[in-house]
Structure formats: structure tokens, C-alpha cells
N, C-alpha and C positions, 0 to 999 in steps of 0.2 A: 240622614239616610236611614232606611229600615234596618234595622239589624237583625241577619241573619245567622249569628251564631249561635252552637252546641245549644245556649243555655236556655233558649228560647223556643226549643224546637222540643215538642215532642217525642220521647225516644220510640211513641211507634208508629212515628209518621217518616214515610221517607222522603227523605226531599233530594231532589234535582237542581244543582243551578245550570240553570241555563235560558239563556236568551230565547223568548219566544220566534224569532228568526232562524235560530239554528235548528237545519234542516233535525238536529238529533233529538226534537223533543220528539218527531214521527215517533222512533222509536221508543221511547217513555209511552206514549196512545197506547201502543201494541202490544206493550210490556205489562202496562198496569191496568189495561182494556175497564177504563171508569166509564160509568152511567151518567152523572153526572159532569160536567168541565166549568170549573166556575172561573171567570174570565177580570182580573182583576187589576190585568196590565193595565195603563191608561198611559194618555198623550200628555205626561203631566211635566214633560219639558217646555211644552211649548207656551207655557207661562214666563220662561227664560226669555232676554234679549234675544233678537235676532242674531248676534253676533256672535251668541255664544255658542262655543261646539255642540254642547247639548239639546240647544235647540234643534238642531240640524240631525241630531240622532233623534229627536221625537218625528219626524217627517216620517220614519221607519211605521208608524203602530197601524199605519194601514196597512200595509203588506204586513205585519208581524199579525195581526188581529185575521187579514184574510188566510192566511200560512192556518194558523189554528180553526175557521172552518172548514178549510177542505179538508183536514184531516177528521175534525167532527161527523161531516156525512160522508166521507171514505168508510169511516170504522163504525158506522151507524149508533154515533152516540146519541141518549136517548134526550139529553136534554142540556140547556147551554144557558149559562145565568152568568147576564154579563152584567158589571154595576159602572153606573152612570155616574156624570153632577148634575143632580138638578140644578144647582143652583147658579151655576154656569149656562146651561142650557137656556134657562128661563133669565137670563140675568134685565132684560127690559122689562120685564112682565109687570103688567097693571092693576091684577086682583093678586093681592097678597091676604093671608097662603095662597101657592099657587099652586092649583091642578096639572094632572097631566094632560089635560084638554087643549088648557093654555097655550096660545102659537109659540112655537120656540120661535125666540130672536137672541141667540146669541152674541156676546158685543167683544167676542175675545177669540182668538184662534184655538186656543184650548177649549170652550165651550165650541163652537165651532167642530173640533175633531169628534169631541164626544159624541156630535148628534150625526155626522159621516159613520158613524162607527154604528152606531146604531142601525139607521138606512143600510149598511151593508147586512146586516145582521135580520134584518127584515124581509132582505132580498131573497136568502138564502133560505128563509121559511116558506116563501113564494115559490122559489123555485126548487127546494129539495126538500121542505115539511120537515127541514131542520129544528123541533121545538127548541123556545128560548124563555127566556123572561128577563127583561131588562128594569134593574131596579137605580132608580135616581135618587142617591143620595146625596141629604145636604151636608153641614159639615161636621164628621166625625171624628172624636177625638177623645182619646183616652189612653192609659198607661202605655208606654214603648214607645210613643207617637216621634217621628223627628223631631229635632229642640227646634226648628224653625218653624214650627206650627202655631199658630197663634195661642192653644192655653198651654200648651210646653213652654213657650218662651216666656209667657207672661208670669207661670209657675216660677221659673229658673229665676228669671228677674226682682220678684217682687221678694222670693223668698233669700234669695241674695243681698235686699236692699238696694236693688238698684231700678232707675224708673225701668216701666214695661214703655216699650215705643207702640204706637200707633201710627200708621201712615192714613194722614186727612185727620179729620175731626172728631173721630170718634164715635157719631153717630150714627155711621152705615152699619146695619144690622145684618145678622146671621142665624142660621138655626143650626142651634148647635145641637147631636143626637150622640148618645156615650155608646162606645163602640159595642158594648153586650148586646144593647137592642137593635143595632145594627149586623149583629152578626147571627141574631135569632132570624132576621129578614132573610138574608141569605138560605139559610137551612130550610123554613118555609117553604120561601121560591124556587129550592130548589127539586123537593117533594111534588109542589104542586102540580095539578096540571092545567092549571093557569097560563095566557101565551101576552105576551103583551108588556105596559110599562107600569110598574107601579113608583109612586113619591116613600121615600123612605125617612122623614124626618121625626122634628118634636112637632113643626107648626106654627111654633113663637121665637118670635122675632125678640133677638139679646143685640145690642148694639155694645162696640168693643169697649165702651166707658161704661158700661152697665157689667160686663163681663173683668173688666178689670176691677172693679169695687169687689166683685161677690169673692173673687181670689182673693183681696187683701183682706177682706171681712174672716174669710177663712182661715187664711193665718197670721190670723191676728196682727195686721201691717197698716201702718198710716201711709200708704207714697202713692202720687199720681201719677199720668202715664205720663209720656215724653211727646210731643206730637211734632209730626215731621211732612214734608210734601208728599204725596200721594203720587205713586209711580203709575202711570199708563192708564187705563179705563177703569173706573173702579165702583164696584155693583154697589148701589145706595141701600138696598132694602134685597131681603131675602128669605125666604119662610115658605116650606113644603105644606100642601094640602095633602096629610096621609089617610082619609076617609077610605079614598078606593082600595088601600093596601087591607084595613080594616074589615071592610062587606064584601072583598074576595075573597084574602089569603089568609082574614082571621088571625091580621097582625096588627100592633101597635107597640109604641115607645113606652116600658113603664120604668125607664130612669130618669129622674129629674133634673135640670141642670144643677143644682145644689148640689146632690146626692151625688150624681158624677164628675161631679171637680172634686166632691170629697175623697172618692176612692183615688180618681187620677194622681190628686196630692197628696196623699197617704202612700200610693206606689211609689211616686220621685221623691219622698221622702226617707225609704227602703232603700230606694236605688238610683246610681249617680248618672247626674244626662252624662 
């Protein structure tokens, strides 16, 4: 889970917990009357079994996601930057990198919500010139990250001595982008007056045996991964085309995967999962 404690929180930022459902973030709008709303909740249960309770609490993020437009064009917020998965969205996609042109075919219920969530969010500029910018990103990862993230766990594991698992073979690739360039996109997007989707990645495709080598290269570690069955549909190939983020928004990735698994494991180095 993210951890939202003292030590991680900015002392001059004020934070709120609260459930984007509870009617009392209204009053959080009202109280703190922001320009921007950057929307960062996501349907990210519904990668769960069906059986799980949590599953059934991510059913919520389309009422929770609509709850937080109506209050955007009640209080005439000027602009709303919600982040996406591309790589959920696109998970069938044929031209890798893949554009935001590219048809979505999502092959998962959580790719699936994301691009509902989207379409709602679309609507809303149709019908109330609610400005947005929806940013799809691929997969970000860096210091604080939960341990069940693929380079947290692989971190934890390898530096442990213990194998890193993989589900499948190892050769289904990712694009993996260190969360500083990731969160310059944001700032951007949210400046801009840009309306639209932009791809937020690196572009190059790391496959999870290519990604486990660079970790144990890094510290200094001989051990191979563990490989295991592959749970449920599972995306072969995945890589963002960030050009259009580039000749719009006058953005680009400049951390390298090396360079940011260096920092990442230099921070869990510091500090204990």
C-alpha cells in the first residue's frame, strides 16, 4: 500500500484523507477553491479476483470519479488532469510503441475502467467545456513504490538473496518510466492549455528477464528469477509512443532505466520496505 505517513508528507502541504465518495471532499473544493484537480484515484482493484472484497469496492471509481466532476464544473474549476494506463488501455495493440491514435482494445476490466473513465471525462468537456488533459501512463516506478510492484519486489528480493519471481516467462515486456519524469508530465499537463490524451512513457520495451538482470548487475548479485504460472490475461508487449507529449507539451522522459533503478535502489537502500 502507499504510505501516507507524517514522514512522507510535506509539512506545507495539507492533506485530507478522505474517500473520493465522501460527500466531505465538497467541502475540501470550497475550502481550498484549486485551479487545478489532478485526478489520480484509479480502478486499480479491479485487477483483484472477483471474489475479493476489494474488487467490489473498485466498482465504486465510477461514481467516485463522477462525484469529483460535478463538483469540478459546480465550482468552475479551470482544469482537471486525470492519469490514465496506457498500457492497459492499448494492452492488444499491434504497432508498438503505441500511439494515442491506436484503437483501444483493452483485454482486462481494469483497462477497461480506465478508458470508461476517460469517455466520462470527455463527456463532460462536451457538455460543460470542463478543460482536461488525460495523461496515459506506462509503468512508473520509483522510491516509496508498494513492495508488490514489480522493481520493489525485485529490489527486496534480489538484494535479500532470494530469487525475484516472475509470472510466465519472462519475456513479456514493459515500459518502464522513473516516476521524476513522470511527475514533470503532470506539472506540464497541468499548466497547459492542451485538451486531449497524451502517452506518458520511455518508448522501449524491457522485458521482466532483461529487468531482473539490470537489478542484479546493479547490486552486485548472481540469482535468477523464479518462474511461476501466469495468472489471468497477460499483456505480451508494451511500449508508449511519447512524440505527441514531445511536439505539444514540450515533454519528454530524461531518466534512464539504469539511472532510475540506481536512485530507486539507493533509496530502499536508506529505507526499509
Amino acid at each position: 500500500m502507499v504510505d501516507f505517513s507524517d514522514k512522507y508528507l510535506n509539512p506545507k502541504v495539507e492533506f485530507f484523507k478522505l474517500d473520493v465518495c465522501n460527500p466531505e471532499v465538497l467541502n475540501v473544493f470550497k475550502k481550498e477553491k484549486p485551479d487545478i484537480v489532478y485526478y489520480l484515484a484509479g480502478p486499480i482493484n479491479l485487477r483483484r479476483e472477483i471474489n475479493d472484497p476489494l474488487f467490489n469496492k473498485g466498482l465504486d471509481v465510477l461514481d467516485g470519479f463522477k462525484k469529483i466532476l460535478d463538483y469540478c464544473h459546480e465550482l468552475k474549476i479551470k482544469k482537471v488532469v486525470f492519469l490514465s494506463s496506457g498500457g492497459a488501455i492499448c494492452s492488444k495493440a499491434k504497432i508498438i510503441p503505441t500511439s494515442e491514435k491506436d484503437s483501444s482494445r483493452p483485454s482486462s476490466l481494469y483497462g477497461l475502467a480506465n478508458l470508461i473513465l476517460e469517455k466520462l471525462l470527455d463527456e463532460y468537456y462536451k457538455k460543460y467545456k470542463l478543460s482536461f488533459i488525460i495523461l496515459r501512463l506506462s509503468n512508473v516506478y520509483g522510491p516509496r513504490q508498494w513492495e508488490n510492484g514489480v522493481v520493489p519486489s525485485f529490489i527486496k528480493n534480489i538484494s535479500e538473496n532470494k530469487f525475484p519471481v516472475i509470472r510466465g516467462d519472462g519475456t513479456q515486456t514493459r515500459d518502464f518510466i522513473y516516476v521524476d519524469d513522470a511527475v514533470s508530465a503532470l506539472l506540464i499537463g497541468g499548466e497547459s492549455k492542451k485538451t486531449g490524451i497524451f502517452n506518458v512513457g520511455s518508448g522501449k520495451e524491457t522485458s521482466l528477464n532483461e529487468l531482473s538482470k539490470k537489478i542484479a548487475k546493479i547490486l552486485n548479485k548472481k540469482i535468477r528469477p523464479k518462474y511461476r504460472f501466469a495468472r489471468g490475461i497477460e499483456v505480451q508487449r508494451s511500449a508508449l509512443d511519447w512524440s505527441k507529449a514531445k511536439k505539444e507539451l514540450d515533454w519528454k522522459p530524461k531518466i534512464s532505466l539504469v539511472q532510475g533503478l540506481k536512485k530507486t535502489i539507493d533509496w530502499y537502500e536508506k529505507h526499509s520496505f
